[in-house]
N, C-alpha and C positions, 0 to 999 in steps of 0.2 A: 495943885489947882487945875492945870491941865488934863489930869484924867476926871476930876469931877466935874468940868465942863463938856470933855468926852462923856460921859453917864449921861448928864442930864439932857446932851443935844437925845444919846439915844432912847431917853428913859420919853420926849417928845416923840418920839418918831413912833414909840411903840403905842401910846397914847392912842394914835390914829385907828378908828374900826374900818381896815380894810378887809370889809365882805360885802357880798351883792352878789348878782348874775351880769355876765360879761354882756357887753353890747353886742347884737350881731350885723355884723358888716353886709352889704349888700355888692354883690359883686359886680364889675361890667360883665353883661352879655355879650360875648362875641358872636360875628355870625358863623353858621354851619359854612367848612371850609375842607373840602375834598382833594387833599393835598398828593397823596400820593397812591397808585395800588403796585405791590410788585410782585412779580411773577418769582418764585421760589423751587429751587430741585433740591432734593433728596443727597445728603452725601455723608461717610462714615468719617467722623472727626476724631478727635484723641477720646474722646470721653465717650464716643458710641453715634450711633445714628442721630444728623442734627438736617437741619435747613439751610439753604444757601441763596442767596441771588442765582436766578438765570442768566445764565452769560450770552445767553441766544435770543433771539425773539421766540418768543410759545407759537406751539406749532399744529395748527388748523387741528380737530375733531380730539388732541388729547387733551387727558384733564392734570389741572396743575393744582399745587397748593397755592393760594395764595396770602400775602399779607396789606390791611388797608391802613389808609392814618386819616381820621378824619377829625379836624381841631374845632373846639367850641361845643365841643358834646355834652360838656355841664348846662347848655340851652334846650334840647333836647327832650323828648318823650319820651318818638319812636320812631325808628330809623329802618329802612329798607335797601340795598346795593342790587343793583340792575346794573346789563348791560346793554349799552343802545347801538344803531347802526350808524352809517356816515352822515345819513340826513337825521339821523336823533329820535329816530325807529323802535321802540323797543325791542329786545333781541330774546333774552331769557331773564330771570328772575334769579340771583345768588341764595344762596344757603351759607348764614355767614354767622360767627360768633362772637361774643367782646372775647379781649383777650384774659381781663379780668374783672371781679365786681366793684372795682374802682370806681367811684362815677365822675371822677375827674380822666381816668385811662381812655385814650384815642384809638387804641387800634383793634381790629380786628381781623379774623381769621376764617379762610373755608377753603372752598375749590369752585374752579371752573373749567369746563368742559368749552374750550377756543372755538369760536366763528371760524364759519369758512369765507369769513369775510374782515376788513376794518373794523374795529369797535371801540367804544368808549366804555365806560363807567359813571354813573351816576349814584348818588343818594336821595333818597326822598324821606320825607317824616314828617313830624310835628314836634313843634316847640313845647314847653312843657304850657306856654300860655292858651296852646292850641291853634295856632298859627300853622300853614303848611310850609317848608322850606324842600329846598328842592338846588341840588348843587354838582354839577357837572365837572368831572374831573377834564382836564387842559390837554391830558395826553393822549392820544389818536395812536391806538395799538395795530399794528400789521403783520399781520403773523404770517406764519412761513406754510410752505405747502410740504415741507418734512425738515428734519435737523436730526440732530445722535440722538441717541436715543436714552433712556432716562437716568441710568446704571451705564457708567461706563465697562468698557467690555471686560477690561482688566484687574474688575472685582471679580472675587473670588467665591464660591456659593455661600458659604458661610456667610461673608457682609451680605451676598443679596436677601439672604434670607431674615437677616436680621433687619436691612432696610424697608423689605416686604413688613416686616411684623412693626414698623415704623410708622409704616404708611396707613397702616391698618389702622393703629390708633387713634391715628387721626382724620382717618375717614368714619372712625366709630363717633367721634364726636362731634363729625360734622352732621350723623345719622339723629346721634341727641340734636341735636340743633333744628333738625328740620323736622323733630316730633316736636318741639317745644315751641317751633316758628313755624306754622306748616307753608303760609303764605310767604317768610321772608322777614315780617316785619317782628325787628326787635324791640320789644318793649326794654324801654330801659328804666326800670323801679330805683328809688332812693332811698335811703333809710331818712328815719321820723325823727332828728335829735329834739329832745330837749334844750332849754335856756341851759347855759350852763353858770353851775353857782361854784364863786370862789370866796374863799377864806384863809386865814393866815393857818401855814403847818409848823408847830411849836415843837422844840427841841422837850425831850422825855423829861429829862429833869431840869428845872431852874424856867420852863415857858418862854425862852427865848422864840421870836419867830427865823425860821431857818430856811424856809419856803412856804408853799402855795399849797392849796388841796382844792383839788376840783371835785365837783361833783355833778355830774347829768343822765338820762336816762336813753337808750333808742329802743326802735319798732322797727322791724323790715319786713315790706309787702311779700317780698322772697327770701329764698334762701343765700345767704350774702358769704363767701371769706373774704376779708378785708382786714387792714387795718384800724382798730378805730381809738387811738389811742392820740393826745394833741399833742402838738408841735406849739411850744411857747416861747416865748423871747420877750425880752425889754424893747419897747421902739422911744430912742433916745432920739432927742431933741439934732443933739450934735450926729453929724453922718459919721465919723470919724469911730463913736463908739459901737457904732451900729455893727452886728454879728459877733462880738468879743466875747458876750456869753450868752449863752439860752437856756432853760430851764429842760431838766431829764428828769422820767419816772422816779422815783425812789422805791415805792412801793404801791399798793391799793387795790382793789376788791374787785369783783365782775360778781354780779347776781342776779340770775342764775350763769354759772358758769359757763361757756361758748365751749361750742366742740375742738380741741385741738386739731392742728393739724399733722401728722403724725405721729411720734414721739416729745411732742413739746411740751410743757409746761405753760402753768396760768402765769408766773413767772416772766416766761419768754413771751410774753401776750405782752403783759404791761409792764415788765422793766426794758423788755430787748424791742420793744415795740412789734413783733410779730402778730402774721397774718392768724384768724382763727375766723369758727366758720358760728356764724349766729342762722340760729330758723327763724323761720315769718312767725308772725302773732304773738309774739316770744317780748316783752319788756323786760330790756337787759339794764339794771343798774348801775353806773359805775362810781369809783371814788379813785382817784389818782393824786398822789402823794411825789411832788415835784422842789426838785431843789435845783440849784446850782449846779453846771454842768464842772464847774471845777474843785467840786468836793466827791469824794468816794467814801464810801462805806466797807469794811473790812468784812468778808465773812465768818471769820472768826469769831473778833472781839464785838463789833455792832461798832465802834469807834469809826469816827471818818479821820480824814485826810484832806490835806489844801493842796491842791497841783499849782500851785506860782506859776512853776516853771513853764506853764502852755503856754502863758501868755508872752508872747516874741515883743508886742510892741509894751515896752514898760510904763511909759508917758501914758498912754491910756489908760492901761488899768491901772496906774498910781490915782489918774483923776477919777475913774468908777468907785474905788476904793474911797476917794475922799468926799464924793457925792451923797449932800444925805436930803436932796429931792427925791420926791415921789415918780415913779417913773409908772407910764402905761405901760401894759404886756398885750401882743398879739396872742389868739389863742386859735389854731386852725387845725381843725381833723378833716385831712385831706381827701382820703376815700369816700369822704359823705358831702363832702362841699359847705364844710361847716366854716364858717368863719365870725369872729368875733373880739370886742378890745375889752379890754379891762382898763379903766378910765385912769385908774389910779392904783401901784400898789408898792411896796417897799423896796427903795434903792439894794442893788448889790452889798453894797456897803452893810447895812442893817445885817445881810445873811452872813458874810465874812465875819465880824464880828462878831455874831451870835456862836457860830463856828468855834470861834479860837477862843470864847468864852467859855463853849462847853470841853473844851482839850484837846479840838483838832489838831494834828501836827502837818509837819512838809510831808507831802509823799513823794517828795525826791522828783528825779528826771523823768522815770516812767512808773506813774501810780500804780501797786499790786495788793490786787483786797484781800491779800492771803494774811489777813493780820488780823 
């Protein structure tokens, strides 16, 4: 009697048509916040020629690499980095780059060529509303009238040459940078998502649902590598249950395909979540095939697997497991500022069971999809 009441709560649950397109969320604006700029030298670490903090003040007429961090940039259009004088003078104009096509990512990169005088940093731009903002870094730089110099002495030609061919690179793309921005001012372009539509992803044999299948489309004004793959979870009522489990790729499409980067696979795009490089004018279709972060799929057999064992707090996921409400899902693809809810869609529970219905077994203490 007891499993026939087990059936029919579930035989209820499945009943329900959870499809539609996710709500999308509107996020707080913050404002444009000029936190930090720091001055960076050259030095060979274990892995080869890297960056480091200046341990000195930067020193009158040389030029440094530097790194900026400027918070609230998803506000944003187009942004410019100047340096000003003690009374708030304009000084010179930076040549600066994002660090990547993130449009949630803060920081930026280039060089300057030090005052023989105090100076500030500032940003100026506009809002994507069109608003000008205009933000004044805190810290009042004083640089010296000489210090060591940039290569300490006790490198050897070899490292300097290979730090020279370091620096190089990246004064090469500070040179892209300043054909792309001849003024300074970086545009900062977003990609175009689509509504994103969700529906129930159904186990191959028997239609059990076992997770989620998205579907949406983007447009990029430019040439973008990013991310564009969602981040999904359950947003449970209870806090307690809240991050116990999230939803991971399984499998799904890209059309027209994106340029890898590398050696990587369409694969590493949308199972490993990897960056890959989309062109402008280009509608890229996607479909992503999302389940339970605590099931695996064997390479082998195509069989999955239950991982119990992740779960450390038992009390919890004994009650996800016995929960057979509809719970919302967050749905947010972060390199594009995409965010959005799914009002309603099928308890853990429903997917566990669907699971162990279709012949998932334990995959032990440490899941191996070699099966």
């Amino acid at each position: 009697m007891r499993a026939l009441l087990a059936l029919l709560c579930l035989t209820a649950v499945h009943a329900q048509n959870y499809r539609g397109e996710a709500v999308p969320v509107a996020q707080r604006v913050d404002p444009i916040e000029f936190s930090r700029l720091r001055f960076l030298t050259f030095a060979f670490g274990r892995e080869g020629p890297m960056d480091t903090p200046l341990p000195t003040p930067p020193v009158m007429g040389r030029e440094y690499f530097v790194e900026a961090d400027v918070f609230g940039i998803e506000s944003a259009a187009t942004i410019r980095f100047e340096l000003l004088d003690a009374a708030g003078r304009p000084l010179q104009t930076l040549t600066m780059w994002k660090a990547t096509d993130s449009s949630t990512d803060s920081e930026f990169y280039g060089f300057i060529t030090v005052p023989n005088q105090p100076f500030r940093a500032v940003v100026i731009g506009t809002n994507t509303n069109g608003a000008a903002f205009r933000a004044v870094l805190n810290t009042q730089f004083q640089p010296a009238v000489n210090g060591p110099p940039d290569l300490p002495a006790d490198q050897n030609r070899r490292i300097e040459q290979m730090m020279t061919a370091y620096r190089q690179q990246l004064q090469a793309r500070a040179a892209q940078a300043a054909a792309e921005d001849p003024n300074g001012v970086i545009t900062l372009s977003r990609a175009v998502v689509s509504r994103i539509a969700y529906e129930p992803l159904t186990a191959a044999t028997g239609g059990q649902p076992i997770g989620m299948r998205l579907s949406y489309s983007m447009q990029f004004p430019t040439r973008k590598t990013i991310v564009a793959m969602p981040h999904v979870f359950p947003v449970y009522q209870q806090f307690a249950w809240r991050g116990t489990v999230t939803m991971k790729p399984l499998s799904g499409t890209i059309t027209p395909a994106p340029q890898m980067v590398g050696t990587q696979s369409l694969q590493d795009v949308i199972v490993y979540q990897a960056a890959a490089t989309y062109q402008p004018g280009v509608t890229y279709t996607f479909t992503v095939d999302m389940v339970p972060d605590f099931v695996f799929q064997g390479t082998q057999s195509g069989r999955f697997c239950i991982h119990e064992q992740k779960f450390t707090n038992r009390t919890v996921w004994d009650a996800l497991k016995a929960s057979q409400a509809a719970v919302p899902y967050s749905v947010t693809i972060n390199d594009t500022e995409t965010f959005a809810n799914i009002p309603a869609f099928y308890p853990q529970r429903t997917f566990y069971e669907s699971f162990v219905a279709a012949g998932a077994f334990d995959c032990g203490p440490q899941p191996n999809i070699r099966f």
